[in-house]
mmCIF file of the C-alpha atoms, coordinates in Angstrom:
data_MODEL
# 
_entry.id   MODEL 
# 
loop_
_atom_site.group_PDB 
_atom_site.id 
_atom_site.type_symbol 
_atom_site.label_atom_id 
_atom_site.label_alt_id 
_atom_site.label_comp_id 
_atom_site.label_asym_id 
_atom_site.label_entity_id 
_atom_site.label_seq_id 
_atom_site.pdbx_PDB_ins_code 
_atom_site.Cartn_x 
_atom_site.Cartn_y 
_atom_site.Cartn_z 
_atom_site.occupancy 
_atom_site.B_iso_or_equiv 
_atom_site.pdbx_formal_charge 
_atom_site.auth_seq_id 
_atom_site.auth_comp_id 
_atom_site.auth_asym_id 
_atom_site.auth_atom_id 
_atom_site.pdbx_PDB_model_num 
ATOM 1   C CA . UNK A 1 1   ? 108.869 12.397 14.622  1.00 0.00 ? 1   UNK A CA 1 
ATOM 2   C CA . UNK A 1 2   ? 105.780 12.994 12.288  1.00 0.00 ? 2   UNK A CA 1 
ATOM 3   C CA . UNK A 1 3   ? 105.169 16.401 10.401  1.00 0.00 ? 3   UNK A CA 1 
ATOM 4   C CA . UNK A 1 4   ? 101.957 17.817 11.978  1.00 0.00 ? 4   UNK A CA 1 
ATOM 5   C CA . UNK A 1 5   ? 100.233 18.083 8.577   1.00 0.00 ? 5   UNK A CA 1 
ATOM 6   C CA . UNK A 1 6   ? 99.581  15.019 5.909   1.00 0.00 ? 6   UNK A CA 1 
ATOM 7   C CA . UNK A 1 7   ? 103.703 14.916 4.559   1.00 0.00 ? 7   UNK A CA 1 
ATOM 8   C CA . UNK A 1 8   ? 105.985 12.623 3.028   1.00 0.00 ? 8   UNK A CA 1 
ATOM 9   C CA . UNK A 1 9   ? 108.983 11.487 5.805   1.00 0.00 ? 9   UNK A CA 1 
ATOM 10  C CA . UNK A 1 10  ? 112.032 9.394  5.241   1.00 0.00 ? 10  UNK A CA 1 
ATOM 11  C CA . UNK A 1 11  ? 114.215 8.151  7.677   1.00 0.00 ? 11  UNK A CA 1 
ATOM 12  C CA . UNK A 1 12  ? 117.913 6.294  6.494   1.00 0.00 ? 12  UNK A CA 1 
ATOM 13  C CA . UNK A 1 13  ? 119.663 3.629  8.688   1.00 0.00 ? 13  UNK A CA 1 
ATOM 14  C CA . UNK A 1 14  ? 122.928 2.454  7.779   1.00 0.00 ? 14  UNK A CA 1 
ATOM 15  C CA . UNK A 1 15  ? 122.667 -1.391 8.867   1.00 0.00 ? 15  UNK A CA 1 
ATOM 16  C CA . UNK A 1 16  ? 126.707 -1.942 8.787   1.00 0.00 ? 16  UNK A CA 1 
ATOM 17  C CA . UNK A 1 17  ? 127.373 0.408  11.401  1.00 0.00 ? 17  UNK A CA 1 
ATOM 18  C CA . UNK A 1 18  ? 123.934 -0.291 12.826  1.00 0.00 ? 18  UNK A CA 1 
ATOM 19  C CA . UNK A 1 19  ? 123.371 3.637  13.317  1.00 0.00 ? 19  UNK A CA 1 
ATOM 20  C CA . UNK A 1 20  ? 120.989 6.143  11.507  1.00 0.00 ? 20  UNK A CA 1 
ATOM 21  C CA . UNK A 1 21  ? 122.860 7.594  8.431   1.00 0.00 ? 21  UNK A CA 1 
ATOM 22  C CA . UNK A 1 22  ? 123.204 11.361 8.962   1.00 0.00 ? 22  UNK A CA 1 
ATOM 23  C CA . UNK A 1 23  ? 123.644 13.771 6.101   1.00 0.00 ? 23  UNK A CA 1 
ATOM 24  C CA . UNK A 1 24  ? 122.085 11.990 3.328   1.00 0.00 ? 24  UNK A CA 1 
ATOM 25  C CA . UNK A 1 25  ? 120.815 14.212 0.806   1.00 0.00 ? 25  UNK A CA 1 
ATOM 26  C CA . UNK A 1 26  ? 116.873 13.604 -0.149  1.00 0.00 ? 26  UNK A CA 1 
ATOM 27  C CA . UNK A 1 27  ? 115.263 15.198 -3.207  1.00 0.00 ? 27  UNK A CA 1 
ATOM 28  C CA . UNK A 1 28  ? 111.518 14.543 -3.710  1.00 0.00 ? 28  UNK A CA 1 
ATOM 29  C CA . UNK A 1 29  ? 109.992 15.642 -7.406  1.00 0.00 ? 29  UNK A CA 1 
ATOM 30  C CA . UNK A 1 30  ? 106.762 16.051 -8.555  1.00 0.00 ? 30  UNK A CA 1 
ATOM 31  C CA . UNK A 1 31  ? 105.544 15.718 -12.117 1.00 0.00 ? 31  UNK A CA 1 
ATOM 32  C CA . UNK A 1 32  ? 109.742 16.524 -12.900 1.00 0.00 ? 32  UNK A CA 1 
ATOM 33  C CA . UNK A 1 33  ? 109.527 19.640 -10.987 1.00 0.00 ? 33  UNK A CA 1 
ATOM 34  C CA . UNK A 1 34  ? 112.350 19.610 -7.790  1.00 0.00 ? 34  UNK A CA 1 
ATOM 35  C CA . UNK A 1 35  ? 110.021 20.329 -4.830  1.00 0.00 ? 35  UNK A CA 1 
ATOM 36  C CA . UNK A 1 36  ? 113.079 19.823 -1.648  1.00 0.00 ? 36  UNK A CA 1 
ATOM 37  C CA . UNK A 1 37  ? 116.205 19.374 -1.240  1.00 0.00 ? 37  UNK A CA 1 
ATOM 38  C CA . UNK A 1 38  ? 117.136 18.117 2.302   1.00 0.00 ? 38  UNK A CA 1 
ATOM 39  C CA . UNK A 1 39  ? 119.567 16.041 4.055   1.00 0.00 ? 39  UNK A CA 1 
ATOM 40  C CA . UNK A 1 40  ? 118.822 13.850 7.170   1.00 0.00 ? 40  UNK A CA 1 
ATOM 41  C CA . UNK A 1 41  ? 119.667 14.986 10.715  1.00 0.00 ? 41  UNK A CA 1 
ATOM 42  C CA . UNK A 1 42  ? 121.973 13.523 13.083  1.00 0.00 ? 42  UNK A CA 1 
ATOM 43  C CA . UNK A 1 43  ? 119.030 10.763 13.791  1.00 0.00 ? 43  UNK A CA 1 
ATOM 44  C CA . UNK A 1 44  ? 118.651 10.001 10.332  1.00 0.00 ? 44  UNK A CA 1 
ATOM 45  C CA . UNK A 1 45  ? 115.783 11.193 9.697   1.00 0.00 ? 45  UNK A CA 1 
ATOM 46  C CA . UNK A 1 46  ? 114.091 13.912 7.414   1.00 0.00 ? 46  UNK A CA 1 
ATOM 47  C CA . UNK A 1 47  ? 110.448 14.572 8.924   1.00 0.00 ? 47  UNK A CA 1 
ATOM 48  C CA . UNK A 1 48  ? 108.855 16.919 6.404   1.00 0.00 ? 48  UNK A CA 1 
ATOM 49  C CA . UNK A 1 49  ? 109.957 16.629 2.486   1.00 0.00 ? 49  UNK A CA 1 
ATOM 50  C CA . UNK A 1 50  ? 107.239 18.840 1.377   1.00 0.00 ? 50  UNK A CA 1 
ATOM 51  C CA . UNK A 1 51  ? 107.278 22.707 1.382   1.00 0.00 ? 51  UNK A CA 1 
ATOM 52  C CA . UNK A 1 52  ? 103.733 23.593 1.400   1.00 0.00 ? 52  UNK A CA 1 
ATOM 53  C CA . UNK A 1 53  ? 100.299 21.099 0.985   1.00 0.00 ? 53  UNK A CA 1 
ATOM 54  C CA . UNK A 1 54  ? 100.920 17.670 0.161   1.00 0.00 ? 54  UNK A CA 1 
ATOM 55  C CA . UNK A 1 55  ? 98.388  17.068 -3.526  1.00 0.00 ? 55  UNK A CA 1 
ATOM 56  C CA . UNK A 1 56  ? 97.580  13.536 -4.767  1.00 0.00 ? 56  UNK A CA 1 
ATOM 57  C CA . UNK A 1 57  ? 99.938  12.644 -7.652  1.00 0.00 ? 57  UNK A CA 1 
ATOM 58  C CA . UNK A 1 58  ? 103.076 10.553 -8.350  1.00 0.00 ? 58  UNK A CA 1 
ATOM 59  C CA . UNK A 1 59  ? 106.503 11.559 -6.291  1.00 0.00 ? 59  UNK A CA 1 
ATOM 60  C CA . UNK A 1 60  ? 109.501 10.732 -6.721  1.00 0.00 ? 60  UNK A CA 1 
ATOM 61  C CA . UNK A 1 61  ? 112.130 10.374 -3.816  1.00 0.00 ? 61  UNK A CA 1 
ATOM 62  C CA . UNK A 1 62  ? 116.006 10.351 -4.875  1.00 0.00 ? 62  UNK A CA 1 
ATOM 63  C CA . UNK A 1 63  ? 118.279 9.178  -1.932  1.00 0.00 ? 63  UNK A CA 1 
ATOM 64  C CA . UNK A 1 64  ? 122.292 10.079 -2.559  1.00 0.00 ? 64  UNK A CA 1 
ATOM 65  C CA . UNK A 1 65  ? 123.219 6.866  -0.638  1.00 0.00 ? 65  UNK A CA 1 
ATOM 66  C CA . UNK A 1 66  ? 126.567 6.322  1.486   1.00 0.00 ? 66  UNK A CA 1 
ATOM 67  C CA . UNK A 1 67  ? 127.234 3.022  -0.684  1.00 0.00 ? 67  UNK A CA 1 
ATOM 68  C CA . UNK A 1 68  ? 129.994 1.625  -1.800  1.00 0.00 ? 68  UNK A CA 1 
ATOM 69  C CA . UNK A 1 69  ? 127.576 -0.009 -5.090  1.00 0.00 ? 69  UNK A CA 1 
ATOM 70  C CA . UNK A 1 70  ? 124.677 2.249  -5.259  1.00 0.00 ? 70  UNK A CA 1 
ATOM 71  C CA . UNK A 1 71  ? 125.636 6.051  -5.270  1.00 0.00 ? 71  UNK A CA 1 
ATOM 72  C CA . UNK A 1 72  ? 122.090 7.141  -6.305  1.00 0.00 ? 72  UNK A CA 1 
ATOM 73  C CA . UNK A 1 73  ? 118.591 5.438  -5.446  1.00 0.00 ? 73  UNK A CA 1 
ATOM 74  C CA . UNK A 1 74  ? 115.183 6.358  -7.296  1.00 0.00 ? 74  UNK A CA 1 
ATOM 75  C CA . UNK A 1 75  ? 112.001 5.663  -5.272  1.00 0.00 ? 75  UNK A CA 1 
ATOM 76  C CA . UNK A 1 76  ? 108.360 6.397  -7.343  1.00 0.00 ? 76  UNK A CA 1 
ATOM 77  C CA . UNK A 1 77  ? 105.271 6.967  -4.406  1.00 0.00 ? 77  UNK A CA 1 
ATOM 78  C CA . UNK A 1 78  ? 102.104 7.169  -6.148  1.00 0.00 ? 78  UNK A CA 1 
ATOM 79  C CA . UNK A 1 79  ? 100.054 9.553  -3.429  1.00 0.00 ? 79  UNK A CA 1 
ATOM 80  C CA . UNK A 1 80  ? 96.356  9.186  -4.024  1.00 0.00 ? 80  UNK A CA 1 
ATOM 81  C CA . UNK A 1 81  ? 94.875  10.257 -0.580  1.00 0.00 ? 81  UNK A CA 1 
ATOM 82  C CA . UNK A 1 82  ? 96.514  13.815 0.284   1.00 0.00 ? 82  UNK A CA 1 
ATOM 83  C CA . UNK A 1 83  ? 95.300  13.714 3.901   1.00 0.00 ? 83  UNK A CA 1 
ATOM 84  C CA . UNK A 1 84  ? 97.830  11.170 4.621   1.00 0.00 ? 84  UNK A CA 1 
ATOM 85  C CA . UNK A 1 85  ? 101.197 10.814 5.797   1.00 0.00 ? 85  UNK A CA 1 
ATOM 86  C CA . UNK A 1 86  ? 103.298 8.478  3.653   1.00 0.00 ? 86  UNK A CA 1 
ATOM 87  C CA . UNK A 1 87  ? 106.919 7.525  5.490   1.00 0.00 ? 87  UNK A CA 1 
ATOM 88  C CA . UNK A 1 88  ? 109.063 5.874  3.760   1.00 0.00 ? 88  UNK A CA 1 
ATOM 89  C CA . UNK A 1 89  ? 112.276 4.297  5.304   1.00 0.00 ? 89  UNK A CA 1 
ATOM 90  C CA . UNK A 1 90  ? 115.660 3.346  3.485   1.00 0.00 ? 90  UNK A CA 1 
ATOM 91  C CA . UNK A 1 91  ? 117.890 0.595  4.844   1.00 0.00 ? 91  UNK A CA 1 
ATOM 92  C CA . UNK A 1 92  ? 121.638 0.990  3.131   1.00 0.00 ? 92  UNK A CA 1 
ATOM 93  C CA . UNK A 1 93  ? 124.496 -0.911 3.376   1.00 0.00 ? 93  UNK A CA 1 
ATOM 94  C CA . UNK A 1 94  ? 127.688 -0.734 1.332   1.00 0.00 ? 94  UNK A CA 1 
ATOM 95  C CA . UNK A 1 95  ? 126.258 -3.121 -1.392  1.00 0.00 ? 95  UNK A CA 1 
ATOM 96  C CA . UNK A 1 96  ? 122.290 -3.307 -0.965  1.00 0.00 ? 96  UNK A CA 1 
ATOM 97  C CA . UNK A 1 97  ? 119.485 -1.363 0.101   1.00 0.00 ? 97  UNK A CA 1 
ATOM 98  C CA . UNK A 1 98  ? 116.111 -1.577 0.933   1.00 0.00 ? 98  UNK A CA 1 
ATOM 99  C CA . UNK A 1 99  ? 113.436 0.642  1.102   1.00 0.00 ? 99  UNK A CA 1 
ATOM 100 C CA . UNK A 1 100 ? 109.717 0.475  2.481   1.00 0.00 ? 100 UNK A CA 1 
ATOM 101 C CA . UNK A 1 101 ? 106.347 1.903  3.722   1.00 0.00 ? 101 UNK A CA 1 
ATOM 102 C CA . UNK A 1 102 ? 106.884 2.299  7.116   1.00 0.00 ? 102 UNK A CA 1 
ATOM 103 C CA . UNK A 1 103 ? 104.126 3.884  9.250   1.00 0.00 ? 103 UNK A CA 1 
# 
């Protein structure tokens, strides 16, 4: 599901039970300021993680991962065109993850 204005979306699988991960708490920062706090639905996903107009700049996503290794993950998303929508998708397991640009 994409927000109906340019946004920043996340969506979390958890690839050893094969099955979105649900609950995952999400915080996206801009310039150091906290801007959401949100954790993913039952489908994994979090559509919107902006409150308001998305604005060119650098963002940073932090993903509190269900990870037996990694309890915290730090993603940087340098937005130069605000009349996008950036997605960015997180694959965990309990000892690697990986994250993308999805579409």
């Amino acid at each position: 599901m994409r927000a109906s204005h340019p946004s920043i979306s996340t969506h979390v699988l958890d690839t050893q039970r094969g099955a979105p991960a649900a609950g995952v708490r999400v915080e996206l920062y801009r310039d150091g300021a906290l801007l959401s706090s949100q954790e993913t639905d039952a489908d994994g996903r979090i559509p919107d993680l902006v409150r308001g107009p998305l604005a060119a700049g650098t963002y940073r996503l932090v993903f509190h991962v269900p990870s037996r290794l990694i309890s915290r993950l730090e993603v940087e998303l340098p937005v130069a065109d605000a009349g996008r929508h950036y997605h960015i998708p997180l694959l965990v397991s309990p000892y690697a993850c990986t994250i993308y640009r999805g579409s």
